[in-house]
N, C-alpha and C positions, 0 to 999 in steps of 0.2 A: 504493500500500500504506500504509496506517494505523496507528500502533505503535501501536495498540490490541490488535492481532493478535501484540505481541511478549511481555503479558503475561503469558500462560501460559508460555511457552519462559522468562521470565524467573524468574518465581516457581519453576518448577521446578529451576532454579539452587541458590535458597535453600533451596528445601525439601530436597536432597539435601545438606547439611547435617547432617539430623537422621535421616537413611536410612540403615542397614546394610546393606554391599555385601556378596557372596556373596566368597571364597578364588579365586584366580585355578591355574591347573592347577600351578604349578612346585610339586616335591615340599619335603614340611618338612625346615624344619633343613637347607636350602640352602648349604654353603657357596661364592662366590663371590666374582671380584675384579669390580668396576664401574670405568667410568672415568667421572667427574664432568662437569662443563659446565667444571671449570679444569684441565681434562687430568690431573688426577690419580687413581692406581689406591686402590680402595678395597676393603679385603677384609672382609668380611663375611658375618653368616649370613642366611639367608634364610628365610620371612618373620621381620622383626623383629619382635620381642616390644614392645619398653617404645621410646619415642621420645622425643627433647627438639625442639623446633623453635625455630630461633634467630633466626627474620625472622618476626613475624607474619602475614604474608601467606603463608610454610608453614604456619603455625598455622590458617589459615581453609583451606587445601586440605588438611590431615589432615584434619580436618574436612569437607570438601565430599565426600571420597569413602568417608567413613563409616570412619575410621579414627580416629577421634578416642577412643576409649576405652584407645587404645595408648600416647595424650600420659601420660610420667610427670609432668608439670610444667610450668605456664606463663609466661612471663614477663610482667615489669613492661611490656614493651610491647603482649601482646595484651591485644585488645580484644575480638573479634569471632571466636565467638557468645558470645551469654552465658555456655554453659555453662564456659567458661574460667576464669570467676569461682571457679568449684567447684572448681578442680586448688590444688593447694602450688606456692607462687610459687620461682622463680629467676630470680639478676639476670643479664641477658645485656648491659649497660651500667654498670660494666665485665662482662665476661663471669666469672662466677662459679667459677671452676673445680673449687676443692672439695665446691661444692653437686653440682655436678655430676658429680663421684665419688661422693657419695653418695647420687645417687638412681641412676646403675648405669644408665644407658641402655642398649643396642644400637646404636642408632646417632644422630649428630646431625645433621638437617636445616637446610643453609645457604645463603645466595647472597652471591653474589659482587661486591654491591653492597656491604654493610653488615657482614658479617663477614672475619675475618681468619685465612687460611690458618697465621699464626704461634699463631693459640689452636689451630687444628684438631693441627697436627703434636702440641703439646704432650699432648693428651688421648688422642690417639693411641699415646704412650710407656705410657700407662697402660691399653689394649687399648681403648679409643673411639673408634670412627671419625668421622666427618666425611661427608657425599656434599652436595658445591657443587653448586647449582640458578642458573642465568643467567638474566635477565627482559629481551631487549634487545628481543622484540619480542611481537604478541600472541599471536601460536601458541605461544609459551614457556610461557603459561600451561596452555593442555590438555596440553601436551607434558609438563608436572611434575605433572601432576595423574594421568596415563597411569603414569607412573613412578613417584609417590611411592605407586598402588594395588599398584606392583610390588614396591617396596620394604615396604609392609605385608603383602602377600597379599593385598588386598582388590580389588574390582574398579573401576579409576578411568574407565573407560571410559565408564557413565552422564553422570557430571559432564562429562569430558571435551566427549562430543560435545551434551550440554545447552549448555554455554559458545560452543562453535561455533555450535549453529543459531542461539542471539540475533545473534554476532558476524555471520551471515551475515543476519541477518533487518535486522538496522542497516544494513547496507552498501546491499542491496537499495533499501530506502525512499529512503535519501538519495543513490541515485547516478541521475548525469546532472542532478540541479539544480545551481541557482549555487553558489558555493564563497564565503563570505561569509570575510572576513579575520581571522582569529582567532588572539585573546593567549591563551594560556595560562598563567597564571600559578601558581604555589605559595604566594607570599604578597604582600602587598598592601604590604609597609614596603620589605626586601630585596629587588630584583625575579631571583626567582630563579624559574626555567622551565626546560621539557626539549630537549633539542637533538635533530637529526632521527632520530640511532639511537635512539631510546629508545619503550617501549611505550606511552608519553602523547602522546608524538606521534603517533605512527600511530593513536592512538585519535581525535584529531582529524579526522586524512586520513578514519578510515573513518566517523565520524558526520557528515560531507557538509562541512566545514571548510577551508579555503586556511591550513596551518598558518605562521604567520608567524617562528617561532625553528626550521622547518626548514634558514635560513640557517646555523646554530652545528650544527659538527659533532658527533659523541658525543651522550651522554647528558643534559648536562647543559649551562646555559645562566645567565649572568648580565646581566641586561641594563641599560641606562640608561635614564635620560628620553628621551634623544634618540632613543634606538629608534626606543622609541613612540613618541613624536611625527612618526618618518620612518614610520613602517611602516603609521598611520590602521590601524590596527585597528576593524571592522564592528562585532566582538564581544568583549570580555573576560570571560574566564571567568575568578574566580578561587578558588581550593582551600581553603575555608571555615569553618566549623562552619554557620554562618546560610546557609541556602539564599536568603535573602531579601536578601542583597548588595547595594546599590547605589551609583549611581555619585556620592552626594553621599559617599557615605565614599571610596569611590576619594581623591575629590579633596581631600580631608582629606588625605591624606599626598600627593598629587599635584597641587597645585592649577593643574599648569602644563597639565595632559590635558585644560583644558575645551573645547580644541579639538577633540582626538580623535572620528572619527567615532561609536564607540561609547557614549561618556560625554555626548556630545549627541544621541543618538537611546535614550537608555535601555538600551540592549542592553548591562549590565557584570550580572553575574550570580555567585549565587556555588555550588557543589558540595563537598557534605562531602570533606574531604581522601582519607579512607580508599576514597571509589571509585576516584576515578581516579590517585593517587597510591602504591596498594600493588598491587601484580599478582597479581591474586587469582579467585576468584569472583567478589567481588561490581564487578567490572571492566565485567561484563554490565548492572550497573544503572546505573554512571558513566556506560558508554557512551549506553547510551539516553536517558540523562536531559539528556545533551552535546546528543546530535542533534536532543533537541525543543526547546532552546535557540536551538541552530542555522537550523531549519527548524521554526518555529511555525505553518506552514500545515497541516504535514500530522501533527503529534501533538500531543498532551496533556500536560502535565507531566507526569512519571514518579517527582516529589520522594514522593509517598504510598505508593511502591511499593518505598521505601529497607529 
């Protein structure tokens, strides 16, 4: 199978974006209690009216399932889609509180990565709620995309299983080839990487990859030189702006890696941070773009298709 064939599944990712989803059947003006992804009850109405989103990767799934005209406001961290540019900015670093009394949400969009339960209580005293969303693996992602159509009224179901078929169109191509040893990396100075709970990892396992910091329990990973230097890594990915990566900069700040299998056969690479680093939609294009990395015999670069 050829990821040539995952283009369409993948573009129709992005395009649903810009696509207005149909009301899902629960009646208006719903009152209900939810329980979150941090065990906490949450009472609210149903569908919400007005939204804030506090992690930009809810920011790009309010958006992927055509809910995005709900966003009262964006923050200084989203990025993605452009139309985000067009909303009244709030600061969610530190998190803003009185802006955000006075834009009056319905409810606030968070995860449990990057926000804090102790701002949510607070907003709370003032009738706004909070609903925690958890990113530990990749089905987390459809699964908040399925939810968050729930919590608008709209229907997240399209996006939802769009995200699946690429996820399973990746898996397909690159299973049963070799498993080439692969760094993952976040940044090239700090060497900071994902540990094997975490949805960057298993993004690895499933674009045909031997993930090497599946050794580091949780989420998260900090490693040394000597790692790397134990570990010979095939391949180093690392989380970039410049897709055009290489391994003489590597060793600008690593000059001890010239040994490394990787960094002597060419194979250090780099991918925009925002794919494979934020758990989102565009997680379908990281992915793919990982696995033609990975396995250069049977895709095409996927960088044009960003």
């Amino acid at each position: 199978m050829r990821f040539s064939r995952l283009f369409p599944t993948i573009l129709s990712v992005v395009t649903l974006f810009a696509t207005a989803c149909g009301p899902t059947d629960r009646p208006e003006d719903a009152e209900v209690v939810l329980t979150d992804a941090m065990e906490r009850s949450v009472s609210l109405r149903l569908p919400v009216g007005r939204v804030l989103s506090l992690a930009p990767n809810l920011t790009e799934i309010v958006y992927a399932v055509g809910g995005g005209g709900r966003l009262a406001a964006s923050s200084q961290a989203d990025s993605f889609p452009p139309e985000v540019s067009e909303l009244s900015q709030f600061s969610t670093f530190p998190l803003d509180h009185e802006r955000i009394v006075e834009l009056n949400p319905g409810l606030l969009l968070a995860t449990d990565e990057i926000n804090s339960p102790t701002d949510a209580d607070a907003l709370a005293e003032v009738g706004i709620p909070t609903y925690f969303f958890s990113f530990a693996d990749i089905a987390s992602i459809p699964a908040a995309m399925r939810q968050t159509g729930e919590l608008l009224g709209v229907d997240g179901e399209p996006a939802a299983t769009a995200f699946e078929a690429t996820v399973d169109s990746v898996r397909a191509a690159t299973e049963g080839r070799p498993k080439p040893r692969t760094l993952l990396l976040i940044g090239d100075d700090v060497l900071y990487a994902f540990g094997r709970e975490s949805f960057a990892s298993e993004a690895v396992r499933a674009a045909g990859g031997d993930n090497l910091t599946d050794t580091f329990e949780g989420r998260r990973a900090v490693l040394s030189d000597e790692f790397v230097l134990e570990a010979e890594p095939e391949v180093i990915i690392v989380l970039r702006d410049e897709a055009a990566y290489t391994s003489e900069q590597l060793l600008e700040k690593h000059p001890t890696w010239d040994i490394v299998p990787a960094v002597r056969n060419g194979r250090v690479h780099g991918i925009h941070p925002d794919l494979l680093s934020r758990p989102g939609p565009r997680l379908t294009l990281g992915l793919a773009q990982l696995a033609s990395l990975l396995h250069p015999d049977i895709a095409p670069n996927l960088a044009e298709a960003e």
